[in-house]
Backbone as CSV, one residue per row, in Angstrom:
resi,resn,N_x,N_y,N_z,CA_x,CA_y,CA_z,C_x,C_y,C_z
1,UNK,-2.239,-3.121,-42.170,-2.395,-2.207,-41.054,-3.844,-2.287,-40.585
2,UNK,-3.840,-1.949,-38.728,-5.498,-1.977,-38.834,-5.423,-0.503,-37.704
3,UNK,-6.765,-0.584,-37.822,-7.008,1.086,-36.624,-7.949,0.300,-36.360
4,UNK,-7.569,1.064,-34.899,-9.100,0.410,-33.631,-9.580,1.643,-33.173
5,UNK,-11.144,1.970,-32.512,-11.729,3.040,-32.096,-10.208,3.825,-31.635
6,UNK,-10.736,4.975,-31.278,-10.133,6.097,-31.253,-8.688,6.872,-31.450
7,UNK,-7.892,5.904,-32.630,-7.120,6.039,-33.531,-7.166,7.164,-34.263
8,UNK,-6.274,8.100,-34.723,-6.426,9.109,-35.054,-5.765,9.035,-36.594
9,UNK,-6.530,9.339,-36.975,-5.850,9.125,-38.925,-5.853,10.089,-39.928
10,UNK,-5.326,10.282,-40.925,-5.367,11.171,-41.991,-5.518,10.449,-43.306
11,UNK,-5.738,10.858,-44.496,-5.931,10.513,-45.506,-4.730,9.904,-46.175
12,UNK,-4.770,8.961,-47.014,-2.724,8.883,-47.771,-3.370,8.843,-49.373
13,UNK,-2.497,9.852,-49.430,-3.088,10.729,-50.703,-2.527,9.425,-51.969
14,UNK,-1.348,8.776,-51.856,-1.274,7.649,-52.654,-1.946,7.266,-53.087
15,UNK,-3.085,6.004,-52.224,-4.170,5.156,-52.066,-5.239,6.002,-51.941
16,UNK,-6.125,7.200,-51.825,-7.015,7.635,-51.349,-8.164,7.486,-52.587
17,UNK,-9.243,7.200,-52.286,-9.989,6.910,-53.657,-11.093,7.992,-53.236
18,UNK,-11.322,9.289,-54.139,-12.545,10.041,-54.170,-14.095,9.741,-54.093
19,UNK,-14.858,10.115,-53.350,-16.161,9.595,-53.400,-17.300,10.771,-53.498
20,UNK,-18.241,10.434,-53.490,-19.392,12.019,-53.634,-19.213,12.482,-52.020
21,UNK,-18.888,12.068,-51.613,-18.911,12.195,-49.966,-17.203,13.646,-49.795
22,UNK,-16.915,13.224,-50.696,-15.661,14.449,-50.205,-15.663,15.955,-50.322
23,UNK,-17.281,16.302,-50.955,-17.722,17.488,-51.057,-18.066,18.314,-49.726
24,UNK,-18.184,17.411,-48.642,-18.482,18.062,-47.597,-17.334,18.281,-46.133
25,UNK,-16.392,17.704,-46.860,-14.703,17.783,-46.147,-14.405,16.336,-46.245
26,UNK,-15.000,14.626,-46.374,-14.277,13.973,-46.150,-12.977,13.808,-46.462
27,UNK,-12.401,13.456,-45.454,-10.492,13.075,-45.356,-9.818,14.088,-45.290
28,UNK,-10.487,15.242,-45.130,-9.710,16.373,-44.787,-9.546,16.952,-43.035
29,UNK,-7.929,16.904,-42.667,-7.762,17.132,-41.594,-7.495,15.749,-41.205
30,UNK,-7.732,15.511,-39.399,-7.878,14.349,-38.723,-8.781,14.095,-38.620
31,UNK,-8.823,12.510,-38.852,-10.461,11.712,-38.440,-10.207,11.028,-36.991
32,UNK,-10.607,10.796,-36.598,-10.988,9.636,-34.507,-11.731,8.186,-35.796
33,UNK,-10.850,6.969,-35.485,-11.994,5.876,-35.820,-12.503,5.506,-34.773
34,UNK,-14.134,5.576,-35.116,-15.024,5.089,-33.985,-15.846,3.685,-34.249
35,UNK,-16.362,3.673,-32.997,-17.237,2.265,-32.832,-18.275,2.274,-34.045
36,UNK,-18.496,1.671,-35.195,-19.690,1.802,-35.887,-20.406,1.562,-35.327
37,UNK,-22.014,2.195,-36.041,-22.941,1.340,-35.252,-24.162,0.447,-35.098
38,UNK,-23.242,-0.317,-36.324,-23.644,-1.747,-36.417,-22.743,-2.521,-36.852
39,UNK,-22.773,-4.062,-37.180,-21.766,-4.711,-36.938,-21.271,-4.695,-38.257
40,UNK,-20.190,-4.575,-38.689,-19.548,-4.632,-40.166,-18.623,-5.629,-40.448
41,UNK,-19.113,-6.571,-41.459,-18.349,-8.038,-42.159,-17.114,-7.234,-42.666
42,UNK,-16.836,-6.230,-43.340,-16.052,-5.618,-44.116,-14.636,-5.478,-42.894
43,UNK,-13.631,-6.564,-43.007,-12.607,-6.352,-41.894,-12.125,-4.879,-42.835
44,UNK,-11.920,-4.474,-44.136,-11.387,-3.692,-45.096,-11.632,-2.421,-44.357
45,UNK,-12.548,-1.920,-43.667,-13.159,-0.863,-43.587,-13.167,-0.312,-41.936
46,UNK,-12.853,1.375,-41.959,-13.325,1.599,-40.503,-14.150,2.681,-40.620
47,UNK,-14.879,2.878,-39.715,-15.698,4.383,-39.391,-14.964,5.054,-39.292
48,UNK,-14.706,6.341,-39.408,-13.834,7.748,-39.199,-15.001,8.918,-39.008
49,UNK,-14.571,9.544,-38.030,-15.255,10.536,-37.861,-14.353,12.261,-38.496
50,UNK,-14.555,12.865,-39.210,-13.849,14.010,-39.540,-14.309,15.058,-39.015
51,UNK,-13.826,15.790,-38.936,-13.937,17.389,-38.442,-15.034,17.523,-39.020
52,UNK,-15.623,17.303,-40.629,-16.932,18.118,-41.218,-17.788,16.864,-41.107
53,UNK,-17.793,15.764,-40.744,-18.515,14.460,-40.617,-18.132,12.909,-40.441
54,UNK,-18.996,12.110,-41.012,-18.297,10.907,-40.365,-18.635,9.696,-41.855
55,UNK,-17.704,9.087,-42.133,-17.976,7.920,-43.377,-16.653,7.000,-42.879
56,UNK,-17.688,5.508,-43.531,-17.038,4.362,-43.497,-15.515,4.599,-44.736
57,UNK,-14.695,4.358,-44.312,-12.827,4.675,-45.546,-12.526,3.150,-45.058
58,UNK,-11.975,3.155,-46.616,-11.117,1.859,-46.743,-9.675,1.762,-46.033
59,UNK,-9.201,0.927,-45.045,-8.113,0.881,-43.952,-7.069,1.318,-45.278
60,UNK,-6.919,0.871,-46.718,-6.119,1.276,-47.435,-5.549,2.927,-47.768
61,UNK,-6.852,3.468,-47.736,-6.431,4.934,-47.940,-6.543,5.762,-46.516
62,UNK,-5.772,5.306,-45.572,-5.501,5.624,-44.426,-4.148,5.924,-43.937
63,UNK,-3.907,7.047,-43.274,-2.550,6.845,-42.294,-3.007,6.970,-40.850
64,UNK,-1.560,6.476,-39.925,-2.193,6.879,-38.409,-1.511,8.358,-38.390
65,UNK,-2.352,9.551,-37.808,-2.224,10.521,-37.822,-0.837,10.743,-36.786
66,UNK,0.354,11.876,-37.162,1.312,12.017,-35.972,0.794,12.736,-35.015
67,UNK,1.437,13.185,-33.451,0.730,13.695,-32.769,0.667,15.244,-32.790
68,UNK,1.292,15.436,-33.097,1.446,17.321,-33.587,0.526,17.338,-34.995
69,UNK,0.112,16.560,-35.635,-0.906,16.644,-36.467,-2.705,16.941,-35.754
70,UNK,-2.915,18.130,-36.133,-4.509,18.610,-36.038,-4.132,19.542,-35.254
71,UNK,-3.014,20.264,-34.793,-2.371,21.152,-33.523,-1.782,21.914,-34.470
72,UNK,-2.347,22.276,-36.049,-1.527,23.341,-36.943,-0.274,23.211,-37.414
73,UNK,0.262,21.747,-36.819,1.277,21.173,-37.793,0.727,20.115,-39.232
74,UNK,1.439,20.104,-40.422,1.041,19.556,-41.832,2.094,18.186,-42.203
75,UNK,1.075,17.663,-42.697,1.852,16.302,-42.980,2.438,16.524,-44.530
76,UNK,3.808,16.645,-45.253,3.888,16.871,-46.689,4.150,15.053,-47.487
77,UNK,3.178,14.923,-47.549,2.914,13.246,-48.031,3.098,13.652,-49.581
C-alpha cells in the first residue's frame, strides 16, 4: 500500500510499533500525509501530520482513514 500527500490515515493497531513520540498523541485520531520537507530515500515511510503533531510512520502501521472517521465516528479494528 502507499499514501500520497493529503491522504487521510489512522493507526492499524496490528502492525503499529510504539515509539517515545506517542506520549504526545502520536497515531491517535486522524493523521493528513504531507509533503516532507526534505527529500526521503525511505520509500517505507510517510510524514503524517496528527491532531497533537507531526512524525515520519512506517506505511506498515498505517490505514487509509474512512470518511466518517474524525467526524465522531470510531473505527473497532
Amino acid at each position: 500500500m502507499s499514501f500520497q500527500p493529503g491522504d487521510r490515515v489512522i493507526q492499524y493497531p496490528a502492525t503499529w510499533q510504539p515509539n517515545a513520540f506517542d506520549s504526545w498523541g502520536r497515531g491517535l485520531g486522524v493523521g493528513i500525509v504531507v509533503e516532507p520537507p526534505f527529500p526521503v530515500d525511505d520509500l517505507g515511510e510517510v510524514d503524517v501530520r496528527w491532531p497533537n503533531g507531526r512524525c515520519f510512520e512506517p506505511i506498515t502501521g498505517l490505514l487509509p482513514a474512512l470518511e466518517q472517521e474524525g467526524s465522531g465516528a470510531s473505527l473497532n479494528c
